[in-house]
N, CA and C atoms as an extended XYZ file, in Angstrom:
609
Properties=species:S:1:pos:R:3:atomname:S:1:resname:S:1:resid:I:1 pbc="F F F"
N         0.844       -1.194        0.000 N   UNK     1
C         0.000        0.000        0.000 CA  UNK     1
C         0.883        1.248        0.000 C   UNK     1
N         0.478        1.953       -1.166 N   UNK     2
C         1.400        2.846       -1.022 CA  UNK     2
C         1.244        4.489       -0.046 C   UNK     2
N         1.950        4.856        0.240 N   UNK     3
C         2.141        5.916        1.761 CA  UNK     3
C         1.436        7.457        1.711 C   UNK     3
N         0.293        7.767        2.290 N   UNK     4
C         0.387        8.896        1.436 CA  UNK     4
C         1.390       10.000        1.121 C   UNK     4
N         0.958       10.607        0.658 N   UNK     5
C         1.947       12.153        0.075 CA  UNK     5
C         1.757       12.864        1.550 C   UNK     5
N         0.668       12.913        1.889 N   UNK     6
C         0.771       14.138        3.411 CA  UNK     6
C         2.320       13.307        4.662 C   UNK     6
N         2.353       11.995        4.563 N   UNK     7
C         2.903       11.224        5.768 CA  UNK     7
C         4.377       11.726        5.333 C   UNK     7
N         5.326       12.404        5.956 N   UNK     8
C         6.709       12.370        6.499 CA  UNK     8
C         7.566       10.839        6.045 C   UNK     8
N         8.420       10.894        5.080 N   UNK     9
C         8.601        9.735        5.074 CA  UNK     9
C         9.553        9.425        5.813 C   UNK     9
N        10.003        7.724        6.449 N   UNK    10
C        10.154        7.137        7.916 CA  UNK    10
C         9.294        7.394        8.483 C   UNK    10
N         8.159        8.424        8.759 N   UNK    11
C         7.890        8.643       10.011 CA  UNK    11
C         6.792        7.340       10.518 C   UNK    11
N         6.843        6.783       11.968 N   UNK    12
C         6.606        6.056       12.015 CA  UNK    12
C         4.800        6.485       12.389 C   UNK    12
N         3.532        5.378       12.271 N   UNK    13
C         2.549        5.830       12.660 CA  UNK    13
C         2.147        5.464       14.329 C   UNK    13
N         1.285        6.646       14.065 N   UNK    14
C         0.478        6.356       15.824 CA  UNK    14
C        -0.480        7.269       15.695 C   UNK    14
N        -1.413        7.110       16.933 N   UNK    15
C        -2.765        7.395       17.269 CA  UNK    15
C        -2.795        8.901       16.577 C   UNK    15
N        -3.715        9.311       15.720 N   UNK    16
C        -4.095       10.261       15.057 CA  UNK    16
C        -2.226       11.354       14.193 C   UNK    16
N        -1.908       10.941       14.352 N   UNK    17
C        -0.442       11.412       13.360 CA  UNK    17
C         0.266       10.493       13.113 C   UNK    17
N         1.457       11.285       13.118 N   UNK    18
C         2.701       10.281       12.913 CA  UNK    18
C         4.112       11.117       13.534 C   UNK    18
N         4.503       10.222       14.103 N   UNK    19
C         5.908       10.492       15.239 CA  UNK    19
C         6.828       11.105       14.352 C   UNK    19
N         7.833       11.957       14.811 N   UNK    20
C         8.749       12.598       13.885 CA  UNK    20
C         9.796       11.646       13.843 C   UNK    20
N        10.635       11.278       12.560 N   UNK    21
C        11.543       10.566       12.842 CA  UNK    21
C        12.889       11.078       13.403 C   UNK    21
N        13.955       10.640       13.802 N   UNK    22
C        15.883       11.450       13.915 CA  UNK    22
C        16.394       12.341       13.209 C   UNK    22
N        15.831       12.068       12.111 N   UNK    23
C        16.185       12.930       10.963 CA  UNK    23
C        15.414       14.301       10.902 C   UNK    23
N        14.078       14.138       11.362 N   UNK    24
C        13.085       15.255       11.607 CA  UNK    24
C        13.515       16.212       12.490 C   UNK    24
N        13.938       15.507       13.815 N   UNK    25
C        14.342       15.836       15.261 CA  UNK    25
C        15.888       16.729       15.439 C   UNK    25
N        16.685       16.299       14.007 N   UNK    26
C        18.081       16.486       14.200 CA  UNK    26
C        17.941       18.025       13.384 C   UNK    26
N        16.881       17.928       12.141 N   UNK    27
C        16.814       19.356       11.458 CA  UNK    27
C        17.344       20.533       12.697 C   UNK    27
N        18.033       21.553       11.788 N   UNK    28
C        18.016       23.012       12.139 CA  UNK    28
C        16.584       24.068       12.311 C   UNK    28
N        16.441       24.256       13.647 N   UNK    29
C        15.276       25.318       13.662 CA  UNK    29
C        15.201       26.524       13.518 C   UNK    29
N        14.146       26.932       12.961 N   UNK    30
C        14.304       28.085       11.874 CA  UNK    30
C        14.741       29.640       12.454 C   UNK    30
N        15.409       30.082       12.006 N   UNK    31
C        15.876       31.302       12.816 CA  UNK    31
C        14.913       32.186       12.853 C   UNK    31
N        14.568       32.563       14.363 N   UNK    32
C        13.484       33.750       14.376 CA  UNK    32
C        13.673       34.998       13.450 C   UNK    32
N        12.773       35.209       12.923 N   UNK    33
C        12.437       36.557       12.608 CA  UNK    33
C        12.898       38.100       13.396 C   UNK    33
N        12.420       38.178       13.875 N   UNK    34
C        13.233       38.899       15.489 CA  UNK    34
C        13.803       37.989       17.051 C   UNK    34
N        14.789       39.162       17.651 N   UNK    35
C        15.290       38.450       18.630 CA  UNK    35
C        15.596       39.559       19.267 C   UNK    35
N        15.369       39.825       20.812 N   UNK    36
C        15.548       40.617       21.881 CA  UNK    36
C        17.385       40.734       21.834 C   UNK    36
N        17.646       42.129       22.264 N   UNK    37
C        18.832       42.527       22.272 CA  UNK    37
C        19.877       41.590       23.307 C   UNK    37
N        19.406       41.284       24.063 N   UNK    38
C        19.766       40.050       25.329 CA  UNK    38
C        20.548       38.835       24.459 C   UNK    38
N        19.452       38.555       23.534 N   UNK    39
C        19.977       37.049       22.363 CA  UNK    39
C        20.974       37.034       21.335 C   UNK    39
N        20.531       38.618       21.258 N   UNK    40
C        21.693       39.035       19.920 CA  UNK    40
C        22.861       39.046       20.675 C   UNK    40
N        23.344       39.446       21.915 N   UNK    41
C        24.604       39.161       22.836 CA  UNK    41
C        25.200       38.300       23.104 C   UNK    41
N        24.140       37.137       23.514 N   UNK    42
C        24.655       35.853       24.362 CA  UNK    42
C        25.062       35.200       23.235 C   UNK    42
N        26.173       34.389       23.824 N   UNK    43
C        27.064       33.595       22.722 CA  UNK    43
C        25.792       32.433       22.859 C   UNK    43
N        25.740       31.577       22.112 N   UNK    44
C        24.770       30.105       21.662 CA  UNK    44
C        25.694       28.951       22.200 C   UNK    44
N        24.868       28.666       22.837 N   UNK    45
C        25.625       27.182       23.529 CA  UNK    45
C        25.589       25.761       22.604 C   UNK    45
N        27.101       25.205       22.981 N   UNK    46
C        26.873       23.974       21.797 CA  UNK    46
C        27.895       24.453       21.311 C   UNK    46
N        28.546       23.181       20.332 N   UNK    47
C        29.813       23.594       19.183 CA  UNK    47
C        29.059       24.368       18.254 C   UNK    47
N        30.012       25.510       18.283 N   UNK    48
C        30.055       26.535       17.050 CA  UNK    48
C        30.741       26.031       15.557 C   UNK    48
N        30.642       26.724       14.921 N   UNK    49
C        31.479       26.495       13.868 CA  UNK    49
C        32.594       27.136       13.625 C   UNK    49
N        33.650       26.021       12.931 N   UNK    50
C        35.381       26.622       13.910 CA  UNK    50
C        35.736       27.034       12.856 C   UNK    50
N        35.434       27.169       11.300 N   UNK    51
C        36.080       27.837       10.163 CA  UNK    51
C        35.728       29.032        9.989 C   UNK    51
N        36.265       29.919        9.437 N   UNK    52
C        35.497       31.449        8.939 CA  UNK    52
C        34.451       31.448        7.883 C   UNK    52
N        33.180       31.809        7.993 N   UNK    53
C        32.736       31.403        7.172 CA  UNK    53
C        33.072       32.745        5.801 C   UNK    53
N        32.545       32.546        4.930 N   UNK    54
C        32.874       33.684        3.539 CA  UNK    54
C        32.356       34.679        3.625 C   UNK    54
N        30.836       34.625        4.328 N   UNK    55
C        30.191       35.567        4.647 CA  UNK    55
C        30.839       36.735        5.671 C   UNK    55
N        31.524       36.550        6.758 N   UNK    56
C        31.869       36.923        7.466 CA  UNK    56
C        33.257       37.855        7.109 C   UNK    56
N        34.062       37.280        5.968 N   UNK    57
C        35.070       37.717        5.393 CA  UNK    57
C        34.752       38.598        4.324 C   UNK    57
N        33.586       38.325        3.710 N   UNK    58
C        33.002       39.137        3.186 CA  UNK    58
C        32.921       40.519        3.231 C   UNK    58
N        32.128       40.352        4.929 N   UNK    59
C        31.488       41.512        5.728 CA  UNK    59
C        33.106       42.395        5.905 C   UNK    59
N        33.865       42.198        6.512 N   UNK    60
C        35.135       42.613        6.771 CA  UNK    60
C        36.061       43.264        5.552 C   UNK    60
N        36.018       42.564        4.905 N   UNK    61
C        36.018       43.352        3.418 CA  UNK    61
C        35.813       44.512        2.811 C   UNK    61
N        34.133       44.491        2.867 N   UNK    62
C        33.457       45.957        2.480 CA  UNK    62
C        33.314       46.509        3.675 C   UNK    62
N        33.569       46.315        4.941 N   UNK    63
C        33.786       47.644        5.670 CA  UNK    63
C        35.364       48.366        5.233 C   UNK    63
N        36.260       47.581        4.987 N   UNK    64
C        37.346       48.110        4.451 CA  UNK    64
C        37.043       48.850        3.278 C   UNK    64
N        36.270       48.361        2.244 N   UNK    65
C        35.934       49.240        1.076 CA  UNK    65
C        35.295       50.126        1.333 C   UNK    65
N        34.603       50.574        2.683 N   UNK    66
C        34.063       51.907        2.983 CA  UNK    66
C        34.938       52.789        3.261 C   UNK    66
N        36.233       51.837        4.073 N   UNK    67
C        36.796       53.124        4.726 CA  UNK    67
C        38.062       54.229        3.649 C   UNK    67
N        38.121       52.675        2.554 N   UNK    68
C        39.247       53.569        1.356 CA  UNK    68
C        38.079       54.755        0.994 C   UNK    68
N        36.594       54.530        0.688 N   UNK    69
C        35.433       55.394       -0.032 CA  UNK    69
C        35.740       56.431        1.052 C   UNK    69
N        35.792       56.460        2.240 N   UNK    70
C        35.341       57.312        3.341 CA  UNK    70
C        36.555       58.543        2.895 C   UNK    70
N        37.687       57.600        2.836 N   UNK    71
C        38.943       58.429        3.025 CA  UNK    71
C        39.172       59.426        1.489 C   UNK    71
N        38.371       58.544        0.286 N   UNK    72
C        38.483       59.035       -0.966 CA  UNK    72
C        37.536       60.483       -1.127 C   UNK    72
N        36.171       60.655       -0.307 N   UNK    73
C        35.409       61.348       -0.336 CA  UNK    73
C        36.343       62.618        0.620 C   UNK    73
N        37.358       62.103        2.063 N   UNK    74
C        37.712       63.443        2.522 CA  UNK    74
C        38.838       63.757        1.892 C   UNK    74
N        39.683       63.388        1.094 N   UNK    75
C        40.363       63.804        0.181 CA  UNK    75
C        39.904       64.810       -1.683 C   UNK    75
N        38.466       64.234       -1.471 N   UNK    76
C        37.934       65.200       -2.225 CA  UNK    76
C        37.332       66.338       -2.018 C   UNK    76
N        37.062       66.374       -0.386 N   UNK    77
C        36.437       67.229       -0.279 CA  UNK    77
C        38.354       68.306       -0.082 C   UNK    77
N        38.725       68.199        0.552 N   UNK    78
C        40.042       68.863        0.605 CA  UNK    78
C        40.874       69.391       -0.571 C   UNK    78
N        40.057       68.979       -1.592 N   UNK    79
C        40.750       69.489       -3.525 CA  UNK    79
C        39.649       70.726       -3.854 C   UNK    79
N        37.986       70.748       -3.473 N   UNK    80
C        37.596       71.037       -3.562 CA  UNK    80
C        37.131       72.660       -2.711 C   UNK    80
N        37.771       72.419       -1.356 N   UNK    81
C        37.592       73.387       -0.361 CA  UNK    81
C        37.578       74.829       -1.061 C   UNK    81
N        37.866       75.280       -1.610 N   UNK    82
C        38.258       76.748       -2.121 CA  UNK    82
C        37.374       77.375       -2.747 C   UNK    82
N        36.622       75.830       -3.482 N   UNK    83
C        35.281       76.288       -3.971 CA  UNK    83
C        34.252       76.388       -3.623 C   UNK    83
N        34.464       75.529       -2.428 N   UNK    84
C        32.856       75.212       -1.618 CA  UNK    84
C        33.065       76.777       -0.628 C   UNK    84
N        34.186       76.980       -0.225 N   UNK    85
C        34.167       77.965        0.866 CA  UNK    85
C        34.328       79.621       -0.277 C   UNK    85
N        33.990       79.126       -1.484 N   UNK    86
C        33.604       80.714       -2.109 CA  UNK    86
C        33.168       82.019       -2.068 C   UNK    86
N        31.539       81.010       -1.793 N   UNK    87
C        30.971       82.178       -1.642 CA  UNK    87
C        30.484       82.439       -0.318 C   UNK    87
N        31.152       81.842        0.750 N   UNK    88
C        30.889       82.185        2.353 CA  UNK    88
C        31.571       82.633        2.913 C   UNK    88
N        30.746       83.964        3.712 N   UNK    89
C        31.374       85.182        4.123 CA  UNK    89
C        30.777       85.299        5.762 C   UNK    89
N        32.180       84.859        6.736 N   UNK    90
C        32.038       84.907        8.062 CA  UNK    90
C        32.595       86.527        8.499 C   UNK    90
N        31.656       86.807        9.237 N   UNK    91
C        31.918       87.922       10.194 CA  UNK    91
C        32.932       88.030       10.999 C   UNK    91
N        34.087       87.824       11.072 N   UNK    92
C        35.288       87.671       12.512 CA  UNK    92
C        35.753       88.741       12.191 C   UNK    92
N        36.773       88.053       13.548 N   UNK    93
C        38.076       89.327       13.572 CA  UNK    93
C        39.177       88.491       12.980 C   UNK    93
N        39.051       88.111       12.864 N   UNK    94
C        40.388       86.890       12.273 CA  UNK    94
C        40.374       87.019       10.803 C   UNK    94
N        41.454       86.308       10.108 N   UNK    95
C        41.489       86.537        8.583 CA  UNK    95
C        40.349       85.223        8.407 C   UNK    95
N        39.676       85.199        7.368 N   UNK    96
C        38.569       84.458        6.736 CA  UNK    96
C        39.296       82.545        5.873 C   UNK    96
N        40.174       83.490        5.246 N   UNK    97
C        41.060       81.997        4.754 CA  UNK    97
C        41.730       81.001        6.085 C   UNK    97
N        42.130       82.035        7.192 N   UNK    98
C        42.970       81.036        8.209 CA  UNK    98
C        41.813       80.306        8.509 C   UNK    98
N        40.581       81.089        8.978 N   UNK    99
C        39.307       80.372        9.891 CA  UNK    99
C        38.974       79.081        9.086 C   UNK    99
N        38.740       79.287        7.557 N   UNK   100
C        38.101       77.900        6.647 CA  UNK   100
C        39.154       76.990        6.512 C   UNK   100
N        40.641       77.460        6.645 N   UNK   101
C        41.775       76.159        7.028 CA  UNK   101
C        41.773       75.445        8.419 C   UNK   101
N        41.263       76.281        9.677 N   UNK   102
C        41.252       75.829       10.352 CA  UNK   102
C        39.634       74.459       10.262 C   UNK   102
N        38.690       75.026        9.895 N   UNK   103
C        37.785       73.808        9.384 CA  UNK   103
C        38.181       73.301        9.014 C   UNK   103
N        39.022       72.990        7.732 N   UNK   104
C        38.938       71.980        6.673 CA  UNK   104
C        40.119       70.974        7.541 C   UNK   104
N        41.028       71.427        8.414 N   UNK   105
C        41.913       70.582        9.270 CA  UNK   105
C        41.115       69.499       10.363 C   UNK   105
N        40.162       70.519       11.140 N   UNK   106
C        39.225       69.784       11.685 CA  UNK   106
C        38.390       68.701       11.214 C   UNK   106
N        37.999       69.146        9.967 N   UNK   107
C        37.020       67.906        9.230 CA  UNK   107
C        38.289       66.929        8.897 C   UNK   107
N        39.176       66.738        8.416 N   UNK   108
C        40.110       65.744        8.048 CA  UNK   108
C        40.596       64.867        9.182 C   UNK   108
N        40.963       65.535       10.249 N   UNK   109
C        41.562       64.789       11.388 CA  UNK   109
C        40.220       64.348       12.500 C   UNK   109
N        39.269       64.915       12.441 N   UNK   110
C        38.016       63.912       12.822 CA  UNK   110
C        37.577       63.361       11.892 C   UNK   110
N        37.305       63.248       10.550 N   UNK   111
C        37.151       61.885        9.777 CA  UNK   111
C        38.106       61.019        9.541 C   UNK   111
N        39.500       61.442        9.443 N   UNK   112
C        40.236       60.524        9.835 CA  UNK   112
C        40.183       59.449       10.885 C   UNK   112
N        39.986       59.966       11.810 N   UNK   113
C        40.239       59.523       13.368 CA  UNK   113
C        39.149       58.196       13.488 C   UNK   113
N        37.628       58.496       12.948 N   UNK   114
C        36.447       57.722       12.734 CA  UNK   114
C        36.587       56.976       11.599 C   UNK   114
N        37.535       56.822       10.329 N   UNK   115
C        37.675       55.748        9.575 CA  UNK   115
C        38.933       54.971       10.480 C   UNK   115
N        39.543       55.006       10.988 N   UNK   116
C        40.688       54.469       11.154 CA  UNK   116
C        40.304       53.549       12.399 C   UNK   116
N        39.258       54.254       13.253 N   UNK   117
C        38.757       53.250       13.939 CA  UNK   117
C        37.705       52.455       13.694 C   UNK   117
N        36.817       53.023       12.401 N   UNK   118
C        36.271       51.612       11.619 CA  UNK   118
C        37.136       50.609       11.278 C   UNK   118
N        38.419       50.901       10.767 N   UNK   119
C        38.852       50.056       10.321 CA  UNK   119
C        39.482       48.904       11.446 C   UNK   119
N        39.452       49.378       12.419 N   UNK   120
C        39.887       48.446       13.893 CA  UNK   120
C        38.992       47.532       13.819 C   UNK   120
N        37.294       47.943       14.107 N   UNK   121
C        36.538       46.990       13.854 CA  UNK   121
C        36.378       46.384       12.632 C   UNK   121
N        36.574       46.664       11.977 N   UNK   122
C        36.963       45.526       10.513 CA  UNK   122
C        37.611       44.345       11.031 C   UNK   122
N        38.857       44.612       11.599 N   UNK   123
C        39.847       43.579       11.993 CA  UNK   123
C        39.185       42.330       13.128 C   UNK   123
N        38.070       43.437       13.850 N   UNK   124
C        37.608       42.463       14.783 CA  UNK   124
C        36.308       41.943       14.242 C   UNK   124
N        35.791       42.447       13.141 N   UNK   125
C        34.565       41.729       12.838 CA  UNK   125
C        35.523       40.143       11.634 C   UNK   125
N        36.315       40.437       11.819 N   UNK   126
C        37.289       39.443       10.623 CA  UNK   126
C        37.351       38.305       11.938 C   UNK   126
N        37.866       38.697       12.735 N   UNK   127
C        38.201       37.711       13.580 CA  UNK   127
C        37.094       37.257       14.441 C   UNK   127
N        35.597       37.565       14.684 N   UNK   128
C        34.433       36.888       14.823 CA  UNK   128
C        34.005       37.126       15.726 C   UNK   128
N        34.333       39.058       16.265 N   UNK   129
C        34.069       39.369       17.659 CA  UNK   129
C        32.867       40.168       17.115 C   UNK   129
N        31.608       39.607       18.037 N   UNK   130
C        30.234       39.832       17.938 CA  UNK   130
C        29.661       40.907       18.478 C   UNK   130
N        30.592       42.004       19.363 N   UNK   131
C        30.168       42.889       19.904 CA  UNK   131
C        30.660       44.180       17.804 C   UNK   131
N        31.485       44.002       17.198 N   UNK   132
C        32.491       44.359       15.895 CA  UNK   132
C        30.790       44.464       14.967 C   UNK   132
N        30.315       43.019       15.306 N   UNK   133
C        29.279       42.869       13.890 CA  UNK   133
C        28.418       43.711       13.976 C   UNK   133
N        27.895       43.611       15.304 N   UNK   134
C        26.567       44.855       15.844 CA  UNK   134
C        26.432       46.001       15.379 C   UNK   134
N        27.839       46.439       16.082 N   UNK   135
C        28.356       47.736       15.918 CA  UNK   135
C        28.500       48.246       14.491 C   UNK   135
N        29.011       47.493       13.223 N   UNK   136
C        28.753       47.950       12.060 CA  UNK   136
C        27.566       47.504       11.261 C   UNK   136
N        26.578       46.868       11.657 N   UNK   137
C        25.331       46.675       10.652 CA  UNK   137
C        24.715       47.980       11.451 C   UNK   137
N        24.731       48.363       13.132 N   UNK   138
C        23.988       49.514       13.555 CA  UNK   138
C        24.570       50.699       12.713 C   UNK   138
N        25.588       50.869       12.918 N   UNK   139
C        26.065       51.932       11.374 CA  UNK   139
C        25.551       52.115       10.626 C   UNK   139
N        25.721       50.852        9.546 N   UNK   140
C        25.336       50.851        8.128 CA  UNK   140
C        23.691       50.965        8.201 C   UNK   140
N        22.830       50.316        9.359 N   UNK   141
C        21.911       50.675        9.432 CA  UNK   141
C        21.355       52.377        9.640 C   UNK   141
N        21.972       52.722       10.095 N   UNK   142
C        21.297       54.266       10.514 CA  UNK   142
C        22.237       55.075        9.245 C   UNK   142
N        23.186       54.846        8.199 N   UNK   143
C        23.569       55.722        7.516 CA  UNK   143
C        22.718       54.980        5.929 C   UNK   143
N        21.960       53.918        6.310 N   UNK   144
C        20.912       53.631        4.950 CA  UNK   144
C        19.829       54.757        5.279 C   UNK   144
N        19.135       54.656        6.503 N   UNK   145
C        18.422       55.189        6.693 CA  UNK   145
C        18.778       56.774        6.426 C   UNK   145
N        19.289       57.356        7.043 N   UNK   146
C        20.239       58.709        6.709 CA  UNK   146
C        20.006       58.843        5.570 C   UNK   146
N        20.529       58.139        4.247 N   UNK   147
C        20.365       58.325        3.150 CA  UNK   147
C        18.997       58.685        2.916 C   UNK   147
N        18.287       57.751        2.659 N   UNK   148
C        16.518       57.720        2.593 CA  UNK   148
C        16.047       58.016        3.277 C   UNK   148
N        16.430       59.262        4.463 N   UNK   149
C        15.267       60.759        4.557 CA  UNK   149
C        16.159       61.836        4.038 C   UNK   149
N        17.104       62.001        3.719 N   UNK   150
C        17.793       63.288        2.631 CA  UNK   150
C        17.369       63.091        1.149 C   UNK   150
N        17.548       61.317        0.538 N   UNK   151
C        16.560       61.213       -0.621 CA  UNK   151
C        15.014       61.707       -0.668 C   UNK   151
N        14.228       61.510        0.098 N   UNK   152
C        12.959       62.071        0.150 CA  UNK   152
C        12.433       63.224        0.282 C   UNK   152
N        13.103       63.980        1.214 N   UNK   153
C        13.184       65.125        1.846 CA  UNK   153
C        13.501       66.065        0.797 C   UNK   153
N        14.512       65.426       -0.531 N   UNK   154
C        14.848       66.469       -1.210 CA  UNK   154
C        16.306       66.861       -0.958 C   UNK   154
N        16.522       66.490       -0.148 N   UNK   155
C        17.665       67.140        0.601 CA  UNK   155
C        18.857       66.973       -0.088 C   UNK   155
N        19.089       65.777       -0.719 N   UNK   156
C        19.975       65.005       -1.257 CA  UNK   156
C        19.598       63.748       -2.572 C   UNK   156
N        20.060       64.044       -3.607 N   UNK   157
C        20.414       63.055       -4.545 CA  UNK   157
C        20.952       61.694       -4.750 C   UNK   157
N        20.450       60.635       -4.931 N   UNK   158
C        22.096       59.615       -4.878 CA  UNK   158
C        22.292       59.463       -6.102 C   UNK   158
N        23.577       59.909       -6.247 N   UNK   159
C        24.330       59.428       -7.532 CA  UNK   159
C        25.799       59.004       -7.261 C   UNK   159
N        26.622       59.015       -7.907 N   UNK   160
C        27.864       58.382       -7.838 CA  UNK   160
C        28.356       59.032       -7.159 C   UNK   160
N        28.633       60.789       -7.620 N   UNK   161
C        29.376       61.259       -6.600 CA  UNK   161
C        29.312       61.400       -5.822 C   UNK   161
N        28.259       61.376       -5.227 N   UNK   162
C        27.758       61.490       -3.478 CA  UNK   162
C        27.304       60.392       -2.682 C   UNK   162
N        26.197       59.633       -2.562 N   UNK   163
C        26.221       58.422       -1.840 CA  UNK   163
C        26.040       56.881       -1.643 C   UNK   163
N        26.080       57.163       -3.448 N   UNK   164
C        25.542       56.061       -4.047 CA  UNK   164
C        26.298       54.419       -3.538 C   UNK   164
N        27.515       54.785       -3.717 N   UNK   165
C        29.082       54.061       -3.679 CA  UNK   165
C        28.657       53.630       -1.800 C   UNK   165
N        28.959       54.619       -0.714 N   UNK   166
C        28.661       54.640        0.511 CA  UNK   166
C        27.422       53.485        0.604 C   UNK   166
N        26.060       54.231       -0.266 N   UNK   167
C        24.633       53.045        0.216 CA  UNK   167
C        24.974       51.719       -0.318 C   UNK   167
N        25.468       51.073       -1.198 N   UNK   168
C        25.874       50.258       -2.010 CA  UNK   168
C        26.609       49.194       -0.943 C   UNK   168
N        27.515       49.889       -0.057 N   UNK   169
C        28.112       49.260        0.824 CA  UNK   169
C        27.461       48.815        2.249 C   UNK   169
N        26.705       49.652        2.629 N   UNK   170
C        26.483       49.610        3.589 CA  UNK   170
C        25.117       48.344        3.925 C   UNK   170
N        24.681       48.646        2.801 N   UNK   171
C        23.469       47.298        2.226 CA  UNK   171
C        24.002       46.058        1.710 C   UNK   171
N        25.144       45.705        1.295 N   UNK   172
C        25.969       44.665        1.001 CA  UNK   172
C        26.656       43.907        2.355 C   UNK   172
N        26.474       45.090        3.813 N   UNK   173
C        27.844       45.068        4.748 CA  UNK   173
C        26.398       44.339        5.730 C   UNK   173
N        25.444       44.718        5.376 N   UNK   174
C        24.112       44.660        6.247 CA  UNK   174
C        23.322       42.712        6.069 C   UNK   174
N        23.649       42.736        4.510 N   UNK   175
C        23.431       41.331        3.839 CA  UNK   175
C        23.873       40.469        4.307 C   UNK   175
N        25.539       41.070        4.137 N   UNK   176
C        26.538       39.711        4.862 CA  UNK   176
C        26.684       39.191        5.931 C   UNK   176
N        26.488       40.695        7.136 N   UNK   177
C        27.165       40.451        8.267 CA  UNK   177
C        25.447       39.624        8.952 C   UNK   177
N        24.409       39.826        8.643 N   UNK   178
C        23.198       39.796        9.079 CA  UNK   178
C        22.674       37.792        9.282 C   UNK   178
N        23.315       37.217        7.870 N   UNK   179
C        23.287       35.917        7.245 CA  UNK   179
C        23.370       35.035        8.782 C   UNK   179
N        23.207       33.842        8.293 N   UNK   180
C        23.059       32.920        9.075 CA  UNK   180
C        24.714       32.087        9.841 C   UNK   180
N        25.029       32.534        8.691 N   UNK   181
C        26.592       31.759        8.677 CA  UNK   181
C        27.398       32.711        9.607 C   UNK   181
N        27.554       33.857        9.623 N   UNK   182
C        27.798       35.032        9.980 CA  UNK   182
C        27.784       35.225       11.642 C   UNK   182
N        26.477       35.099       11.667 N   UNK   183
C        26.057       35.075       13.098 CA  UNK   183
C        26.103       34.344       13.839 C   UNK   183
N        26.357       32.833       13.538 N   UNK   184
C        26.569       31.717       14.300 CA  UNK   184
C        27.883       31.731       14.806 C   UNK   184
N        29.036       32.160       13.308 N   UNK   185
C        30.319       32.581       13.724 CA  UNK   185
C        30.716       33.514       15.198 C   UNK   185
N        30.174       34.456       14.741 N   UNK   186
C        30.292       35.541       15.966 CA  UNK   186
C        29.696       35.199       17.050 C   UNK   186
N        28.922       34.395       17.359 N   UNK   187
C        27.904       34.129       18.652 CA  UNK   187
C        28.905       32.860       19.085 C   UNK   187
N        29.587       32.098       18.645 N   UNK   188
C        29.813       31.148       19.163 CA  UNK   188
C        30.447       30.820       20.377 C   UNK   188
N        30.192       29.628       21.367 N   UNK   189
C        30.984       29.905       22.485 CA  UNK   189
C        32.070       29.545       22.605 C   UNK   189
N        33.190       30.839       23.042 N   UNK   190
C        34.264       30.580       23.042 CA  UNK   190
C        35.098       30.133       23.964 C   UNK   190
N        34.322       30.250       25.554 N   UNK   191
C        34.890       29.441       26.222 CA  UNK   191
C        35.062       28.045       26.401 C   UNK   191
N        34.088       27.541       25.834 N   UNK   192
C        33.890       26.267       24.959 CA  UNK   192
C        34.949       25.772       24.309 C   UNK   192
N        35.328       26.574       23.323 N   UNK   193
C        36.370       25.751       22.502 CA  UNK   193
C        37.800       26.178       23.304 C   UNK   193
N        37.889       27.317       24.276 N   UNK   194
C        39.247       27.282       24.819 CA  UNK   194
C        39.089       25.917       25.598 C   UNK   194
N        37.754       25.191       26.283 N   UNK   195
C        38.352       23.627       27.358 CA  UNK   195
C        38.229       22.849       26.351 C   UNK   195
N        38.501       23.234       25.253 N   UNK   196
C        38.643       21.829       24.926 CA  UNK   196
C        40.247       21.789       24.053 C   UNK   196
N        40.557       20.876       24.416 N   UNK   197
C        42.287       20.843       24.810 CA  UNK   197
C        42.579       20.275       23.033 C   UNK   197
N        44.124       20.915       22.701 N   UNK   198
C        44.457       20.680       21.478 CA  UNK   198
C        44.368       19.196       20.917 C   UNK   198
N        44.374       18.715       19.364 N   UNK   199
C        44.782       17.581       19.336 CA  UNK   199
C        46.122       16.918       19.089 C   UNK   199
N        46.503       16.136       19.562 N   UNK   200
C        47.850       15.338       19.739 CA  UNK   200
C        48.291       15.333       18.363 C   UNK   200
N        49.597       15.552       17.947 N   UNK   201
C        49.958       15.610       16.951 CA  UNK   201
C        50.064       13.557       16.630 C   UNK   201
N        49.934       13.115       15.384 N   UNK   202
C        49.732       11.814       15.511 CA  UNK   202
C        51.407       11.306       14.733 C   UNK   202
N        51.695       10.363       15.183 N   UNK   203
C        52.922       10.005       14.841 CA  UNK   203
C        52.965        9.733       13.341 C   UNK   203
């Protein structure tokens, strides 16, 4: 007699269903949809997975490709200064050219200062530290968003020269680091794999 199509195959029968089989039982359960900030912290108990996954190298990657973009945009803006500060006319007592050098120093060595320590967390989202991943999808999250209320608003355009390159990344950095593979990496417990003692080199 053949089985129906609704029955699980192995699964064995009993009183009004049918029992799940090992194979049913052993499946992966499905990753919530949402998860309280508490879960997104705690490392996951159980062997992790001990390789890097691609995703994760991925992610580490294009935060690096933000920060060459980051550094390419304050180097343009610094070719450009002379023109942007044209037609603006400050009231001081001071000469007008020293005051807009003294800005344009300020903007360089605080955007400097904030790519260079993205790029720290690069290094640590490479190496699978989960507090690294947070910290740059919350980024990339609030500078998508950023984008799309200056797009709407009017405020702002995206095209190449301005934020197109930046959103591009930050939605690619959001994809990767977000994945399944990704997150298991970074969550995993690591005190876990420090007790468990090397293996013997074999003769």
């Amino acid at each position: 007699m053949a089985a129906s199509p609704t029955e699980p195959s192995g699964a064995e029968p009993r009183r009004g269903g049918f029992e799940p089989t090992r194979a049913d039982e052993a499946a992966p359960a499905k990753r919530a949809a949402f998860e309280p900030t508490p879960e997104l912290i705690r490392p996951v108990p159980g062997p992790g997975p001990s390789r890097r996954p691609l995703t994760t190298s991925l992610g580490a990657m294009l935060v690096v490709l933000r920060v060459v973009a980051g550094f390419a945009w304050l180097g343009g803006i610094a070719l450009i200064w002379n023109e942007l500060t044209a037609d603006i006319e400050l009231d001081l007592t001071v000469d007008d050219p020293a005051a807009f050098t003294v800005a344009l120093v300020m903007i360089l060595v605080v955007g400097a200062a904030v790519l260079v320590f993205e790029l720290g967390v690069a290094w640590f989202v490479y190496r699978g530290a989960n507090w690294a991943r947070i910290v740059v999808m919350v980024v990339a999250t609030l500078s998508v968003l950023g984008s799309a209320i200056e797009f709407f608003t009017g405020e702002q355009d995206i095209a190449l020269d301005t934020t197109l390159v930046t959103l591009a990344l930050d939605i690619l950095i959001l994809l990767a680091l977000s994945s399944r593979s990704a997150r298991d990496y970074a969550r995993r417990d690591r005190s876990r794999d420090a007790r468990v003692p090397p293996e013997r080199a074999t003769s």
